[in-house]
N, CA, C and O of each residue as an XYZ file, in Angstrom:
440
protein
N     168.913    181.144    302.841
C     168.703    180.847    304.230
C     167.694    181.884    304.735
O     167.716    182.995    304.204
N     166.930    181.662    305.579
C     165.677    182.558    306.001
C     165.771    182.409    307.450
O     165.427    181.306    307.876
N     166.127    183.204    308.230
C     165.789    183.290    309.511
C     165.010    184.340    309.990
O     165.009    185.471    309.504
N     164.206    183.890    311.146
C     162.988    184.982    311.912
C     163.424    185.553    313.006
O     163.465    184.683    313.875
N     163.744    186.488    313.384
C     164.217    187.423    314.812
C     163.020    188.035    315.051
O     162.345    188.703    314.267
N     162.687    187.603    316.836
C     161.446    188.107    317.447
C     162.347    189.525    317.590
O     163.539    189.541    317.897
N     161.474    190.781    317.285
C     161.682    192.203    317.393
C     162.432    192.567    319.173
O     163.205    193.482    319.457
N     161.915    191.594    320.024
C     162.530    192.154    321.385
C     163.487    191.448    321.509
O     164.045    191.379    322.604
N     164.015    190.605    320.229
C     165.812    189.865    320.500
C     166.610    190.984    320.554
O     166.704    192.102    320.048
N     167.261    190.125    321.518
C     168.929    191.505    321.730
C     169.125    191.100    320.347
O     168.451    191.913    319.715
N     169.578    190.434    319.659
C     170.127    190.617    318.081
C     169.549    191.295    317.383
O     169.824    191.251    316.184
N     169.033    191.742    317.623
C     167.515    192.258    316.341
C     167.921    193.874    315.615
O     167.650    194.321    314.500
N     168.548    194.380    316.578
C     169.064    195.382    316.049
C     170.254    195.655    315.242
O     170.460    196.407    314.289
N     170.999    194.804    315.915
C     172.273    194.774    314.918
C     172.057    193.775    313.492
O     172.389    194.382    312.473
N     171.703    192.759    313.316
C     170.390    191.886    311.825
C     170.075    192.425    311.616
O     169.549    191.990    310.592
N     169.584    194.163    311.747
C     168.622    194.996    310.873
C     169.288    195.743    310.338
O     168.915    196.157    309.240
N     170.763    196.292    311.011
C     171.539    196.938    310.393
C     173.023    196.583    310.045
O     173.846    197.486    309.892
N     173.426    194.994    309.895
C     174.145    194.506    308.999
C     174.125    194.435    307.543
O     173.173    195.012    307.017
N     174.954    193.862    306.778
C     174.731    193.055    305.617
C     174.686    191.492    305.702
O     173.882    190.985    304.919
N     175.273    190.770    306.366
C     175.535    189.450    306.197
C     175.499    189.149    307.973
O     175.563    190.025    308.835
N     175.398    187.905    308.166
C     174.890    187.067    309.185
C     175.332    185.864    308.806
O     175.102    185.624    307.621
N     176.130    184.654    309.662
C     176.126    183.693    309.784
C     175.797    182.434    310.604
O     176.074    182.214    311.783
N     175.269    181.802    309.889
C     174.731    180.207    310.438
C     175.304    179.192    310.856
O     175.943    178.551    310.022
N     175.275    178.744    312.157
C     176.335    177.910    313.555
C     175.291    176.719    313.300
O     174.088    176.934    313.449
N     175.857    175.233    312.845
C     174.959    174.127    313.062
C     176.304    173.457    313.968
O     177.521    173.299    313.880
N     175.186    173.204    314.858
C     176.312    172.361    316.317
C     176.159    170.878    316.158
O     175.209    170.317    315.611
N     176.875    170.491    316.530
C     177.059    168.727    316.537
C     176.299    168.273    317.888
O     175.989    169.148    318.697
N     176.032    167.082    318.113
C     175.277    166.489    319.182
C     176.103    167.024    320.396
O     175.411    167.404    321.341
N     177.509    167.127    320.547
C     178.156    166.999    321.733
C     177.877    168.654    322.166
O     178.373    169.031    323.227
N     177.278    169.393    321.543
C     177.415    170.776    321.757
C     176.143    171.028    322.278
O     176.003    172.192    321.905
N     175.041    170.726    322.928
C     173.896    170.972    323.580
C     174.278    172.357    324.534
O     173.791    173.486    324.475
N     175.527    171.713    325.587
C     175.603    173.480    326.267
C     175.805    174.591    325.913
O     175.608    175.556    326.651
N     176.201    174.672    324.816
C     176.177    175.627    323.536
C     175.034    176.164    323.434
O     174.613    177.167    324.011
N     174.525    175.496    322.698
C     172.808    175.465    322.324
C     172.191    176.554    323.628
O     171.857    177.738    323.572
N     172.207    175.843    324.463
C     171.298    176.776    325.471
C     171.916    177.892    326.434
O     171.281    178.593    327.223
N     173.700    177.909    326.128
C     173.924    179.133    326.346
C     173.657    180.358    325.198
O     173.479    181.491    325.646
N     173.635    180.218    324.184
C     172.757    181.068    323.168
C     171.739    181.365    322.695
O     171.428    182.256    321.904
N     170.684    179.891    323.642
C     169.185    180.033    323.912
C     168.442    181.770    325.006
O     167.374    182.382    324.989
N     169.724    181.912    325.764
C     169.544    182.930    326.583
C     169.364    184.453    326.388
O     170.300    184.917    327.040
N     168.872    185.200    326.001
C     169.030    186.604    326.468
C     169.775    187.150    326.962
O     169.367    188.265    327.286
N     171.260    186.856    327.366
C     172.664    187.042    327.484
C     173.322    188.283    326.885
O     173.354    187.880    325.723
N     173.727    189.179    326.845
C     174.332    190.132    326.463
C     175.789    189.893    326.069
O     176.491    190.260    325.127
N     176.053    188.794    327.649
C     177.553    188.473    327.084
C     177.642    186.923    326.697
O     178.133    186.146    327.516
N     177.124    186.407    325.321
C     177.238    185.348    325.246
C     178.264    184.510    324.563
O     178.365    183.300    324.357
N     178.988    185.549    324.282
C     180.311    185.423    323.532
C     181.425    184.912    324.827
O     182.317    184.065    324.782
N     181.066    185.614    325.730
C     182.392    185.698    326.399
C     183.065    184.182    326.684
O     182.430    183.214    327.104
N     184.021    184.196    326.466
C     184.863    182.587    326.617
C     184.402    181.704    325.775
O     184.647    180.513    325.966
N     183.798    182.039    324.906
C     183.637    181.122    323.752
C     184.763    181.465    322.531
O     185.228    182.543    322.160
N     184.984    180.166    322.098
C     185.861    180.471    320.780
C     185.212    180.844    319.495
O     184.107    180.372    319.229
N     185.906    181.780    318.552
C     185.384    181.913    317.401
C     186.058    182.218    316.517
O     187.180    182.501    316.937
N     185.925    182.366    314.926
C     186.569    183.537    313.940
C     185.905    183.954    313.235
O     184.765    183.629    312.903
N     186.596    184.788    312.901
C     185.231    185.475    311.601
C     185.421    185.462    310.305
O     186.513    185.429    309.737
N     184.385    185.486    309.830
C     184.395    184.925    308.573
C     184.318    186.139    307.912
O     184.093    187.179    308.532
N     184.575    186.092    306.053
C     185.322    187.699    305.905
C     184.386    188.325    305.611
O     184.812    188.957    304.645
N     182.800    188.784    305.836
C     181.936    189.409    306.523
C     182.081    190.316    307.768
O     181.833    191.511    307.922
N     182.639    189.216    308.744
C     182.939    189.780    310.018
C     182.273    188.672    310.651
O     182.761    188.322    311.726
N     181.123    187.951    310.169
C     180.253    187.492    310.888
C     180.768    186.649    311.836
O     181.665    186.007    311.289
N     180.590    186.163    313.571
C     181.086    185.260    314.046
C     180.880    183.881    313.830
O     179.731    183.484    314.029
N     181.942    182.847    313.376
C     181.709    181.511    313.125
C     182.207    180.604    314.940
O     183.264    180.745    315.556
N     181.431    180.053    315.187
C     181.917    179.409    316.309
C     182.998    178.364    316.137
O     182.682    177.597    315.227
N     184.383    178.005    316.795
C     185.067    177.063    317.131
C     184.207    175.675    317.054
O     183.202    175.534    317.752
N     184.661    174.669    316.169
C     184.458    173.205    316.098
C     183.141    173.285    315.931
O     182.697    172.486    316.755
N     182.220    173.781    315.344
C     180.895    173.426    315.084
C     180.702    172.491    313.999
O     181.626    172.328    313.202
N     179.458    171.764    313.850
C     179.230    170.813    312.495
C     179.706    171.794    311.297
O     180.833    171.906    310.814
N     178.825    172.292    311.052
C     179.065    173.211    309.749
C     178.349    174.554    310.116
O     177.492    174.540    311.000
N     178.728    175.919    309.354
C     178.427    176.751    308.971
C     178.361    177.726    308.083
O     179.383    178.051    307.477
N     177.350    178.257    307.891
C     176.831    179.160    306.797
C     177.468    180.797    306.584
O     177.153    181.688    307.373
N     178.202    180.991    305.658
C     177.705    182.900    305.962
C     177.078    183.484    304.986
O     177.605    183.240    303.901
N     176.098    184.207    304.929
C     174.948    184.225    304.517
C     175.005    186.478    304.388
O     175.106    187.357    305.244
N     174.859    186.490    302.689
C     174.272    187.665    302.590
C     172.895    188.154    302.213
O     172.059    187.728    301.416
N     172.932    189.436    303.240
C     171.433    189.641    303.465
C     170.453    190.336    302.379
O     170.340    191.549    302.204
N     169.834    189.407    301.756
C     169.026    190.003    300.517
C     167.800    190.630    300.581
O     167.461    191.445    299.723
N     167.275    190.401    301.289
C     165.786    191.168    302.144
C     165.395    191.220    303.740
O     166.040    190.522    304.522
N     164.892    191.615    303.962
C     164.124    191.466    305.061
C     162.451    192.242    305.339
O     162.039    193.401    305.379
N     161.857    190.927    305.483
C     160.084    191.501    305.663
C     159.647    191.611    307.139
O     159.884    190.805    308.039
N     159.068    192.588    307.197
C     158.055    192.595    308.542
C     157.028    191.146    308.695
O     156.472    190.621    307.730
N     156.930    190.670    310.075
C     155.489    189.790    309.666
C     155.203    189.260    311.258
O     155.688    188.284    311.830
N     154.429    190.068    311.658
C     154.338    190.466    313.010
C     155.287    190.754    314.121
O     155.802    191.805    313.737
N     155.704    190.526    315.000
C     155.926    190.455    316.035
C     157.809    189.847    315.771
O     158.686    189.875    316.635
N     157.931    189.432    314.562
C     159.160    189.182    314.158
C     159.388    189.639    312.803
O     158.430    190.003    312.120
N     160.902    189.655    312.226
C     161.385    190.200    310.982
C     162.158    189.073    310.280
O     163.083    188.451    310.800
N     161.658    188.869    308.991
C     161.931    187.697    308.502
C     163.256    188.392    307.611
O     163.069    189.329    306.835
N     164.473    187.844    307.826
C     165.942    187.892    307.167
C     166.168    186.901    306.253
O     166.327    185.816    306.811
N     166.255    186.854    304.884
C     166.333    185.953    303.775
C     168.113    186.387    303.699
O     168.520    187.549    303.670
N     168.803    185.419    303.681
C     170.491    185.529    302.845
C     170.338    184.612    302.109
O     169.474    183.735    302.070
N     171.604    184.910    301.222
C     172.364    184.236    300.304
C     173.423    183.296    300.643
O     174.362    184.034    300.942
N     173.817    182.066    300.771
C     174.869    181.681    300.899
C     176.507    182.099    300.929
O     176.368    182.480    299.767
N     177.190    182.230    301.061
C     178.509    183.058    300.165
C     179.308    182.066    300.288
O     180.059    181.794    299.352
N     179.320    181.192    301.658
C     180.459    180.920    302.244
C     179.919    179.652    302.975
O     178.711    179.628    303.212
N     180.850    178.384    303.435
C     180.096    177.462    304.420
C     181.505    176.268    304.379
O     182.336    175.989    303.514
N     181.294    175.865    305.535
C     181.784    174.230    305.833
C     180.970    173.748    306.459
O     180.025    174.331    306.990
N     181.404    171.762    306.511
C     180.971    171.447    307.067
C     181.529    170.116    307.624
O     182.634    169.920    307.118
N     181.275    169.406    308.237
C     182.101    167.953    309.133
C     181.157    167.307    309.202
O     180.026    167.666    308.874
N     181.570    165.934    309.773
C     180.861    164.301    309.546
C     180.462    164.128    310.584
O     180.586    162.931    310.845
N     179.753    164.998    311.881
C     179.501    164.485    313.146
C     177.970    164.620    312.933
O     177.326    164.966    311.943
N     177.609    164.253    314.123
C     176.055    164.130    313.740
C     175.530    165.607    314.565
O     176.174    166.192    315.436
N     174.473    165.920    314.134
C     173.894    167.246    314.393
C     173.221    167.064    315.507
O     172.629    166.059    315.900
N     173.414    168.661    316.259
C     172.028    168.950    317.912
C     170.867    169.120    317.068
O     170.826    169.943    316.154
N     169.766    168.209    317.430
C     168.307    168.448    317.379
C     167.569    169.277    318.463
O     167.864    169.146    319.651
N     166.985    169.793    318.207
C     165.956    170.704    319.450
C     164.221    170.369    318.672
O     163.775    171.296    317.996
N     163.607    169.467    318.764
C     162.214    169.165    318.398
C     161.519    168.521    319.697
O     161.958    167.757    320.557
N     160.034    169.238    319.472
C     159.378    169.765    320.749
C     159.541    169.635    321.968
O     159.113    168.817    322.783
N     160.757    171.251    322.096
C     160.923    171.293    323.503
C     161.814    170.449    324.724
O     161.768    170.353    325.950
N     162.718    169.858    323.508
C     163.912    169.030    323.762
C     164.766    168.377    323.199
O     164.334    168.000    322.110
N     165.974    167.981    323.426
C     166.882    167.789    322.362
C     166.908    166.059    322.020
O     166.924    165.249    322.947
N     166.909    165.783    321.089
C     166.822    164.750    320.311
C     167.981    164.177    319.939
O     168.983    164.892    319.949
N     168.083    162.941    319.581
C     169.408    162.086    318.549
C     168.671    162.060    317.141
O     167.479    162.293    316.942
N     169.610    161.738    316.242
C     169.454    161.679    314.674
C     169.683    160.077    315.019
O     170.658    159.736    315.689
N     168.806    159.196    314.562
C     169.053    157.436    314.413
C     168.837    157.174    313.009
O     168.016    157.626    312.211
N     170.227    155.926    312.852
C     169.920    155.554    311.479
C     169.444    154.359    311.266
O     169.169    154.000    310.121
């Protein structure tokens, strides 16, 4: 799994000095989700459900599926820091996934 953290994310510091990080894929019904963690929020946890996975990492309550992911590198590459993990750990469920493609959220059609 490869994720990019812009250097002025509030996360950015604690991703630089973890080991492992985990990956939240939300189902369609979860959009307010989505953009309460779109925010710059400090407290974006608060009143949300979660557990942790035995990392520590937070897994969110009822999400599609998620990842927990150990951290095998990380490169500089401008203005953001590219975080490569490993899988370790994951579920996942039969609902259909939140899209976010250009600049708004989408349905999956079959």
């Amino acid at each position: 799994m490869l994720v990019c953290i812009d250097r002025d994310a509030s996360m950015h510091e604690l991703l630089h000095e973890t080991t492992h990080f985990a990956v939240n894929i939300l189902s369609s019904r979860q959009e307010a989700l989505s953009r309460r963690f779109s925010h710059p929020d400090a407290d974006r946890f608060d009143g949300i459900g979660y557990a942790r996975a035995a990392s520590g990492a937070p897994i969110l309550d009822d999400v599609l599926a998620w990842l927990e992911c150990r951290i095998v590198a990380r490169h500089a590459a401008g203005d953001h820091t590219v975080i490569v993990g490993e899988a370790e750990a994951g579920e996942s469920g039969g609902e259909r996934p939140l899209l976010y493609y250009r600049g708004g959220y989408a349905a999956l059609e079959r």
